[in-house]
N, C-alpha and C positions, 0 to 999 in steps of 0.2 A: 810614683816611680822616680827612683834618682836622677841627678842630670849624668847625662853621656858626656865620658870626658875622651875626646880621641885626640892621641898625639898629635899626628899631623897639623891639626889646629893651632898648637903652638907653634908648631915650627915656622909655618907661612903667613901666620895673620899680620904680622908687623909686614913683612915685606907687600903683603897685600892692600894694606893699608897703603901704604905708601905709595902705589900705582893708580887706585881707588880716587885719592884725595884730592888732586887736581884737576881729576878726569869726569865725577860724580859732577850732577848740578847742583847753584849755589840752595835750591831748594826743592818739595816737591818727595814723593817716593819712591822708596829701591826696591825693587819686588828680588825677592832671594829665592832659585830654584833650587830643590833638592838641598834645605839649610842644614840636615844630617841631625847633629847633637845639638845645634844653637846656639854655639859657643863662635864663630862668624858672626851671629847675627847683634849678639848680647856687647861683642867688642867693639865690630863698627859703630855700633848704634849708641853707646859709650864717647867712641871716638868724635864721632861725625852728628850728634844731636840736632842741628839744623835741619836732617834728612827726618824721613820715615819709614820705617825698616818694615817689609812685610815678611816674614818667613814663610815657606811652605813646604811640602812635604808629602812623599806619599805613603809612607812609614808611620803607620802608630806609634812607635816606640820613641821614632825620630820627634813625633807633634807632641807630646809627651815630655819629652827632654828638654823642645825648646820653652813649651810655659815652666819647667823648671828651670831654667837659665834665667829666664826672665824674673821668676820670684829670687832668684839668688845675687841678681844682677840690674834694676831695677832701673830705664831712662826712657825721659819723657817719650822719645820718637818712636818707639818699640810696640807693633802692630799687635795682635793677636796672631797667631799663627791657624794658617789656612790646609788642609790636604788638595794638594795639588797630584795631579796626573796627567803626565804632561800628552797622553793620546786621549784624552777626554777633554770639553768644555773648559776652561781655566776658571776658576773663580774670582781673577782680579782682571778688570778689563783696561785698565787703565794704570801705567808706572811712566814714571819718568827715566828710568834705568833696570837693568834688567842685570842680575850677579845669577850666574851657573859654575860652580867650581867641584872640581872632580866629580864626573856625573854622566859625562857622554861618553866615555868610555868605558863606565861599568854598567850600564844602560841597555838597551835593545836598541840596533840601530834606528828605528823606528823613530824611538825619540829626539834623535836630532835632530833630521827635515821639522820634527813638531814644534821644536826648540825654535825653530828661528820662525818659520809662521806663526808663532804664538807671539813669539818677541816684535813680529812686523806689525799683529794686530796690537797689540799695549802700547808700546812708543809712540810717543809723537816723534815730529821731524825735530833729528838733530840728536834726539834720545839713544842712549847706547844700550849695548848689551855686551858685558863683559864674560869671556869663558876662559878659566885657568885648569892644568892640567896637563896631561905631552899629550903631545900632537907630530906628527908626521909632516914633514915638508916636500914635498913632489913623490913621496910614498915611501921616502926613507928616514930610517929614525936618525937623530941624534945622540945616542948613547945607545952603546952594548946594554945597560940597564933597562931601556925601553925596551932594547927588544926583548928580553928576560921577562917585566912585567908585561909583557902583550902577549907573550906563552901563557904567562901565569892566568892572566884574563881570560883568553879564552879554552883553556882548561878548566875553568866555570863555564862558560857558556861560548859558545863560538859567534855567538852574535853581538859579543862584548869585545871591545877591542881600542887600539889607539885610532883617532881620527885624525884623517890629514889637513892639514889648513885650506889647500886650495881648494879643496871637495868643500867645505867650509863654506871657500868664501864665496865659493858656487850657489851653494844655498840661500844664504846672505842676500846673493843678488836677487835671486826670485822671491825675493821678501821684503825686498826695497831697504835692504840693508848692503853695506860696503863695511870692506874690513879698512881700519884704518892703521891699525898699528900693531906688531908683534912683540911684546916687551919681552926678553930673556929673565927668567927668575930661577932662583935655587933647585937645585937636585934636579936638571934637567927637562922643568918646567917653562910655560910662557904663557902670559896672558894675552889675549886676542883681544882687542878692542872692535866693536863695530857700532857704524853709525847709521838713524836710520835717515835717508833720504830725504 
């Protein structure tokens, strides 16, 4: 199978990169939820070769795309990539960091509480888990765009939708996670930083 090339990938990886770089540790692995086409995983991992990148995935076509990224795109730190599900057992018990970017909101709500229990058991203390994408802040959006894309979502599915931060950070907390920081990024995006305890 070909690699998946999706736009969006372009547009954010540099800026994400850039949020990422100071924030990741100086070593150790990044477990990637929901790595999509592989093209995140293949750039970071480019980027930032001291790391070890794990992708995962609960899409065949997605686990597929990313060992073709990987033969097209070729560095030492580059895991095999794992199917992940995130209301199932995880397959990796152990990360240093934890990358979810665009996911919870096209997800079943389910997924998120499993997101951050999953992210409380992997982390050690001090370990982050980073999630990019819009988010809601005390249940109001940020752009007339969000709200537009949170029709669009849940006109797929109604149990797909924008997550607010502080519902977030609520979660966070019974998982022995805190949010530490809300970074503002492009097109009405922000990455969440959290730390675990």
């Amino acid at each position: 199978m070909p690699a998946l090339d999706f736009a969006a990938t372009h547009r954010n990886r540099d800026v994400l990169l850039e949020v990422l770089t100071p924030r990741l540790p100086a070593r150790g692995t990044v477990l990637e939820i929901g790595s999509g086409s592989g093209q995140h995983h293949v750039f970071f991992g480019a980027a930032l070769p001291h790391l070890n990148w794990q992708p995962t995935d609960l899409a065949e076509e997605h686990l597929e795309s990313i060992v073709a990224w990987q033969d097209l795109q070729p560095s030492a730190g580059l895991l095999p990539a794992k199917k992940l599900d995130l209301l199932a057992p995880w397959p990796v018990r152990e990360a240093d960091a934890v990358l979810c970017f665009n996911v919870i909101h096209i997800s079943p709500w389910a997924c998120t509480p499993a997101l951050f229990q999953g992210a409380g058991q992997v982390l050690p203390a001090a370990g982050r888990l980073f999630l990019y994408g819009p988010f809601t802040f005390g249940g109001e959006h940020t752009s007339a765009s969000n709200v537009r894309f949170e029709g669009w979502l849940k006109s797929m599915d109604p149990d797909f939708g924008v997550r607010d931060a502080e519902t977030l950070a609520q979660l966070a907390q019974d998982n022995g996670l805190e949010l530490l920081e809300k970074v503002a990024m492009p097109a009405n995006n922000f990455t969440l930083v959290f730390e675990k305890r």
